[in-house]
C-alpha positions as semicolon CSV with decimal commas, in nm:
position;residue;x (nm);y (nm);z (nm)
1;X;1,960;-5,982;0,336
2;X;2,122;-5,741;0,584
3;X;1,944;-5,520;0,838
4;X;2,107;-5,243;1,011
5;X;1,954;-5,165;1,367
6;X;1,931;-4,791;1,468
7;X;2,183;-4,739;1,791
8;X;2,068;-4,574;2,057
9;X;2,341;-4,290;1,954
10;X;2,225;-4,286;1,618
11;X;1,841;-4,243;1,734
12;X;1,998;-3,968;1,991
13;X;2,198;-3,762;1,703
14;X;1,883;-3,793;1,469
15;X;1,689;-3,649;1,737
16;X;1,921;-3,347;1,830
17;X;1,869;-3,279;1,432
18;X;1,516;-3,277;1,418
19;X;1,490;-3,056;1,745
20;X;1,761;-2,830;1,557
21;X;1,622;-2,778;1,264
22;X;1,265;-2,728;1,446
23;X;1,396;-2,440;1,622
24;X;1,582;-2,311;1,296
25;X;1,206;-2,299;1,128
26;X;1,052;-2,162;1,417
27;X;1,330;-1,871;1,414
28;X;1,282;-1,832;1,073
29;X;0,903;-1,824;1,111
30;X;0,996;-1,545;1,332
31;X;1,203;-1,300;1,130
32;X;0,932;-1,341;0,845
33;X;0,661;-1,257;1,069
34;X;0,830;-0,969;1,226
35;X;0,847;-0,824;0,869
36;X;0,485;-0,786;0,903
37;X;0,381;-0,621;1,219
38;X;0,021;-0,600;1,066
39;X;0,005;-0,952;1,182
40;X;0,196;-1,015;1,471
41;X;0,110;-0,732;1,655
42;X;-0,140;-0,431;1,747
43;X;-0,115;-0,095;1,604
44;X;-0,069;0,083;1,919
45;X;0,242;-0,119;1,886
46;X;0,402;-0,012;1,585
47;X;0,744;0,193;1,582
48;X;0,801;0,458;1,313
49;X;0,999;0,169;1,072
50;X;0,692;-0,025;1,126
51;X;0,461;0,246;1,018
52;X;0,643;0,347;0,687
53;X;0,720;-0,024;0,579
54;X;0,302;-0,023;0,547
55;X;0,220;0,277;0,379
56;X;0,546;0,269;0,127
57;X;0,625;-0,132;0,098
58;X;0,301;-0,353;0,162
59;X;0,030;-0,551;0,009
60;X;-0,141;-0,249;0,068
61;X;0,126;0,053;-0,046
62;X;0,402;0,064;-0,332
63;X;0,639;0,312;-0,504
64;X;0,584;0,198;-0,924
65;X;0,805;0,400;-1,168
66;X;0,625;0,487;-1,523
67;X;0,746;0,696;-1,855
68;X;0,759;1,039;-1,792
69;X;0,735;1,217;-2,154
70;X;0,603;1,531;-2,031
71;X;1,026;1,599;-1,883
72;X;1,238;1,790;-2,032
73;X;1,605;1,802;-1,918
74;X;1,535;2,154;-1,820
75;X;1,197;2,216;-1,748
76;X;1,104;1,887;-1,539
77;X;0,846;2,016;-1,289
78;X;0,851;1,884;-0,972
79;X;0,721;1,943;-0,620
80;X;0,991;1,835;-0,470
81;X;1,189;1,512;-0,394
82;X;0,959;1,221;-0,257
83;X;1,203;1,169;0,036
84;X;1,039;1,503;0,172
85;X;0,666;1,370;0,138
86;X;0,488;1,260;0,469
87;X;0,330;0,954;0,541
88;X;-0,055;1,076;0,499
89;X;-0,298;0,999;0,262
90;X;-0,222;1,314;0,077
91;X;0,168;1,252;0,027
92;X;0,354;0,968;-0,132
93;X;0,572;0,862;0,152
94;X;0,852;0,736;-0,071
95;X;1,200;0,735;-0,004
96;X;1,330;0,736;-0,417
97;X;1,403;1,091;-0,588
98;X;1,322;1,045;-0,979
99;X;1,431;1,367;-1,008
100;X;1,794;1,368;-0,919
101;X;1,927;1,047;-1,133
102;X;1,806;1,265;-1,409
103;X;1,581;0,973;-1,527
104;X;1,268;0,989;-1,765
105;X;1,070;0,833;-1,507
106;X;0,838;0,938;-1,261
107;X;0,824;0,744;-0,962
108;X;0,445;0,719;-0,772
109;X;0,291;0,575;-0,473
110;X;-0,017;0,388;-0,521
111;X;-0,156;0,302;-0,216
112;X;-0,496;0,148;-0,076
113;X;-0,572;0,420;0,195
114;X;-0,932;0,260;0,304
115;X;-0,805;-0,037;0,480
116;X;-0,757;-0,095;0,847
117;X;-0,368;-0,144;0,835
118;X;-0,271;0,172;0,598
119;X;-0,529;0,420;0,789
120;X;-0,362;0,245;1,153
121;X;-0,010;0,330;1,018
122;X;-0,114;0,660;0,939
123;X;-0,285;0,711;1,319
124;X;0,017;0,555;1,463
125;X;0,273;0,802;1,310
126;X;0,049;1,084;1,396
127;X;0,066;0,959;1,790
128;X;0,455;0,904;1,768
129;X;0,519;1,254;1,616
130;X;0,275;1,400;1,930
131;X;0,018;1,549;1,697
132;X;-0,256;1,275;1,828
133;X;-0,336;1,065;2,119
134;X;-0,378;0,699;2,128
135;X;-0,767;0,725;2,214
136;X;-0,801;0,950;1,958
137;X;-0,598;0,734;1,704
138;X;-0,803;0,468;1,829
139;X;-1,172;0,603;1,790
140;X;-1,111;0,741;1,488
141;X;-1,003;0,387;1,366
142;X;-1,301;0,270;1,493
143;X;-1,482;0,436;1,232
144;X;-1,614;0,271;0,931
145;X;-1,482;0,344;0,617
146;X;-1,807;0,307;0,324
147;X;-1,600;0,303;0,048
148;X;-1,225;0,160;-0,127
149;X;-1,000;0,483;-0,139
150;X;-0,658;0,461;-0,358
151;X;-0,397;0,712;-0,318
152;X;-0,188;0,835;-0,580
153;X;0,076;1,054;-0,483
154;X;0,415;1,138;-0,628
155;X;0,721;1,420;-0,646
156;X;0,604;1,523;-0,962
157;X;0,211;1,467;-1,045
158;X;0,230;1,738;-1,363
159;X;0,016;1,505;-1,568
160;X;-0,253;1,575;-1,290
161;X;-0,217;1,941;-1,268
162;X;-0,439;1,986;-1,590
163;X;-0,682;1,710;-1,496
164;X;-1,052;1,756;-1,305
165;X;-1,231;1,577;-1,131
166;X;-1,478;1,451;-1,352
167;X;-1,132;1,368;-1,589
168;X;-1,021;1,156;-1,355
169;X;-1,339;1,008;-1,281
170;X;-1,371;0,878;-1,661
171;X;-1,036;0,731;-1,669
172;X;-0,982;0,551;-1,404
173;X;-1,116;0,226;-1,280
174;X;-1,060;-0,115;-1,036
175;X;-1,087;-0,434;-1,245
176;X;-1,098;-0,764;-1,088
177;X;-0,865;-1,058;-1,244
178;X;-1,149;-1,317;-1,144
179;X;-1,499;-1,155;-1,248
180;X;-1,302;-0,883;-1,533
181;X;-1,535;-0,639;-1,304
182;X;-1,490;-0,299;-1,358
183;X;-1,553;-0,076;-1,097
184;X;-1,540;0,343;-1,135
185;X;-1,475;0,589;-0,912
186;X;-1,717;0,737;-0,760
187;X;-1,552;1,014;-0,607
188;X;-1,207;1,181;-0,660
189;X;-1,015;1,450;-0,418
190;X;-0,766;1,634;-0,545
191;X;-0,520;1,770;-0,268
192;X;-0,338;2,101;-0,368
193;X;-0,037;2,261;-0,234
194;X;-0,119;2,540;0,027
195;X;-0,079;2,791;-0,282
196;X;-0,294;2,612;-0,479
197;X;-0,041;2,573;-0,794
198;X;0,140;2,206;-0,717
199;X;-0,088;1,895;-0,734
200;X;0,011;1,620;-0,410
201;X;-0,201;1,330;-0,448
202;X;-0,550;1,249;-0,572
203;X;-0,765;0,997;-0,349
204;X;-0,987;0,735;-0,567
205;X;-1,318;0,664;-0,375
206;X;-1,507;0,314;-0,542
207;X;-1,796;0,174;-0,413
208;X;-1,807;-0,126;-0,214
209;X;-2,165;-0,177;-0,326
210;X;-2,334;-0,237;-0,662
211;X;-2,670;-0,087;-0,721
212;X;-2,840;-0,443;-0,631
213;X;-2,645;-0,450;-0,338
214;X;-2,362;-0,710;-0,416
215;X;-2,002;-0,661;-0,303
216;X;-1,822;-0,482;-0,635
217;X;-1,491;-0,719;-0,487
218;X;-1,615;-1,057;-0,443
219;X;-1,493;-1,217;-0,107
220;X;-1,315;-1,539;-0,365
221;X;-1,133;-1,231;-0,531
222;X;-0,751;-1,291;-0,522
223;X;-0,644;-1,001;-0,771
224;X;-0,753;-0,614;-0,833
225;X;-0,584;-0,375;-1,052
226;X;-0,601;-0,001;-1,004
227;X;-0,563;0,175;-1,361
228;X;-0,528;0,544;-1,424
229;X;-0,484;0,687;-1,743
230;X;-0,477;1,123;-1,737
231;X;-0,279;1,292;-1,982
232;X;0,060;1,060;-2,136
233;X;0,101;0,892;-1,800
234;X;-0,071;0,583;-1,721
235;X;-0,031;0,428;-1,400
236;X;-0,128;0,086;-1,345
237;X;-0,078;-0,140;-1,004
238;X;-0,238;-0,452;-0,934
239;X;-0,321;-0,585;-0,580
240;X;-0,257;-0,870;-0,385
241;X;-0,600;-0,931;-0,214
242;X;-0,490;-1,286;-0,076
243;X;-0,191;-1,091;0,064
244;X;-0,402;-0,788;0,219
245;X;-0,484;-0,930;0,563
246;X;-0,431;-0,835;0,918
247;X;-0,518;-0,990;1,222
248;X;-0,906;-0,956;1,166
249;X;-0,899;-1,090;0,850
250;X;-0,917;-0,913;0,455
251;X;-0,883;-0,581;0,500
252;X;-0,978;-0,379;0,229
């Protein structure tokens, strides 16, 4: 039986690889992380692509398309394309027009508005367009948020327009994958165009807290799904918990 012995040039050349291809996964490391400046790097940070990736294309934030019976090819009533919406909690923030392919679709954001990263995007736009300091953004970050708040926003939200509160309330819920928990809203905001006529969004407040006291989203919880059913649209998203972190952890 043969044995081979490893050259010193052959030992060289093997190490050059493994030094190469450590730097190719450490590069590689680096363009994934930079796709998520939630985790590599403070808000006050943030540029204006950073800010709309989170609150349009996150764990946290993202533009679903549904069945839109209530269109006509005539009568479709929007409020206008979602490329004009801003990046607040009462807007979508979505860059796709449903209305202009001419599609019976309706395209929504569904977004988790409570958490850290989504209400630091929001701050950090509002600092970058000069309508807020950075103290400001940051003290008002600093405040603690008691409940989960979903946003559902969209260029046309007809479906809502004949929907109340207390509607709303009754059919809509959270429902954890693990547990099959089902957790109602206990609050809903409706925000109105300035005339009052045009529905924008609709904020979904759920308790963190049972009545005894017990978190209503486990800390094991991997999965939540936000459903909403009002009128013939029903909008359903589920969540990524595992995937909803930031630098200080779940963030919720």
């Amino acid at each position: 039986m043969f044995r081979t012995q490893k050259t010193p040039a052959l030992a060289s050349d093997r190490a050059k690889f493994a030094a190469v291809l450590a730097l190719l996964l450490a590069l590689a490391a680096l363009v994934w992380a930079g796709s998520e400046p939630w985790k590599t790097k403070p808000f006050q940070q943030w540029d204006a692509a950073d800010t709309k990736k989170i609150v349009t294309d996150s764990p946290w934030a993202r533009v679903i398309r549904i069945n839109a019976p209530w269109k006509s090819g005539h009568g479709a009533d929007s409020s206008g394309s979602a490329s004009g919406l801003k990046h607040g909690q009462g807007s979508g923030g979505s860059d796709d027009d449903d209305e202009s392919s001419g599609s019976t679709q309706a395209a929504f954001i569904v977004r988790w508005v409570s958490s850290r990263t989504v209400r630091a995007a929001a701050l950090r736009g509002a600092v970058l367009a000069g309508q807020l300091k950075e103290e400001e953004a940051e003290r008002e970050l600093a405040q603690p948020v008691e409940v989960y708040q979903v946003l559902v926003a969209g260029p046309d939200m007809k479906p809502f327009e004949s929907a109340d509160e207390t509607i709303l309330k009754n059919n809509t819920e959270l429902i954890a994958k693990k547990t099959k928990q089902k957790i109602a809203p206990s609050k809903v905001q409706i925000s109105r165009s300035p005339d009052g006529k045009k529905v924008q969004g609709v904020v979904f407040s759920f308790p963190r807290k049972s009545e005894t006291g017990e978190s209503t989203i486990s800390p094991d919880e991997k999965m939540v799904t936000f459903s909403c059913t009002v009128g013939t649209a029903k909008i359903e998203m589920s969540f990524d918990i595992s995937k909803m972190q930031d630098m200080q952890g779940r963030d919720l």
